[in-house]
C-alpha positions as CSV (number, residue, x, y, z in Angstrom):
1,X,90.0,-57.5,153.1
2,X,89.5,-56.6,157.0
3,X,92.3,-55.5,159.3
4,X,92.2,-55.7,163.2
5,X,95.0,-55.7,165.7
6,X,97.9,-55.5,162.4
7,X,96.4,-59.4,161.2
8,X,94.6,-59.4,157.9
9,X,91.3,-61.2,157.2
10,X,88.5,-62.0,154.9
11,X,85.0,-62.8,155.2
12,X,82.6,-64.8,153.2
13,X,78.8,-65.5,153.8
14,X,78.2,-69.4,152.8
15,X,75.2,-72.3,152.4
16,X,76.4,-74.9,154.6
17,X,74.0,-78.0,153.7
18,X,75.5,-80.7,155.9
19,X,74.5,-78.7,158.9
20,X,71.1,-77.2,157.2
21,X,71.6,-73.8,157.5
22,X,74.2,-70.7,156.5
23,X,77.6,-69.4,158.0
24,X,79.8,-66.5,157.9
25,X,83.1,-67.6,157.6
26,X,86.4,-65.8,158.6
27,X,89.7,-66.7,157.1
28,X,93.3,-65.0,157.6
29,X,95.8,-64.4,154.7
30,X,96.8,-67.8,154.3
31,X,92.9,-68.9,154.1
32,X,92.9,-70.6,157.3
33,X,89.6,-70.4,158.7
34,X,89.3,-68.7,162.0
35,X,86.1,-68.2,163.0
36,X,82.5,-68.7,162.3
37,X,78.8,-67.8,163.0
38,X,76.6,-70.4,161.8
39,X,72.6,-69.9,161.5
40,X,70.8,-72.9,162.3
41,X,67.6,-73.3,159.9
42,X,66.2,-76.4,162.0
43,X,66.5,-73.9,165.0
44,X,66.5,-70.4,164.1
45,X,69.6,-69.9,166.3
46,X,73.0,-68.9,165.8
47,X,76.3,-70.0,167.4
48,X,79.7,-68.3,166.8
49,X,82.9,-70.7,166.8
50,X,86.9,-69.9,167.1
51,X,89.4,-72.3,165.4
52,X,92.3,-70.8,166.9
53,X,92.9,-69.4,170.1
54,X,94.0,-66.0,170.0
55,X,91.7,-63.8,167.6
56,X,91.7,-60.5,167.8
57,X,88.4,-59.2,169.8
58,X,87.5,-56.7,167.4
59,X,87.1,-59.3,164.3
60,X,84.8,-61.9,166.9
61,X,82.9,-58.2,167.5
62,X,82.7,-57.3,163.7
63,X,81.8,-61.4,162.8
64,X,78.9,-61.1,165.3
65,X,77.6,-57.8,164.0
66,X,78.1,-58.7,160.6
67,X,76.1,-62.1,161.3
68,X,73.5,-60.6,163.1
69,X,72.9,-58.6,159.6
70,X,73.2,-61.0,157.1
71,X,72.6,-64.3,158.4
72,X,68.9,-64.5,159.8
73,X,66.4,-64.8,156.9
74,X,64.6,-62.0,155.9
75,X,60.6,-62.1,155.7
């Protein structure tokens, strides 16, 4: 469980196979996903998308570090 700005959240690293790749997922207290950074296997890239308007900037910052860590393969 993570805490920024008083909100509660939780994080989970997951295959996504419709999109052919892997995502780190962020979801509040009542599991309502918030945010993402997905890893693209077809391009090596990553993109980081918000499902609700107002998160906190210190969980994006922690989602984007956190992504950058355990979301491009390792060789």
């Amino acid at each position: 469980m993570l805490e920024f700005d008083g909100k509660r959240f939780e994080a989970s690293l997951e295959s996504d196979l419709d999109r052919d790749g892997m995502r780190l997922a962020l979801r509040d207290t009542e599991m309502e996903e918030v945010a993402e950074v997905f890893y693209s296997d077809v391009d090596a890239t990553m993109t980081l998308t918000t499902f609700q308007p107002a998160l906190p900037l210190q969980a994006a910052e922690w989602l984007i570090a956190q992504a950058k860590v355990r979301l491009p393969p390792t060789a």
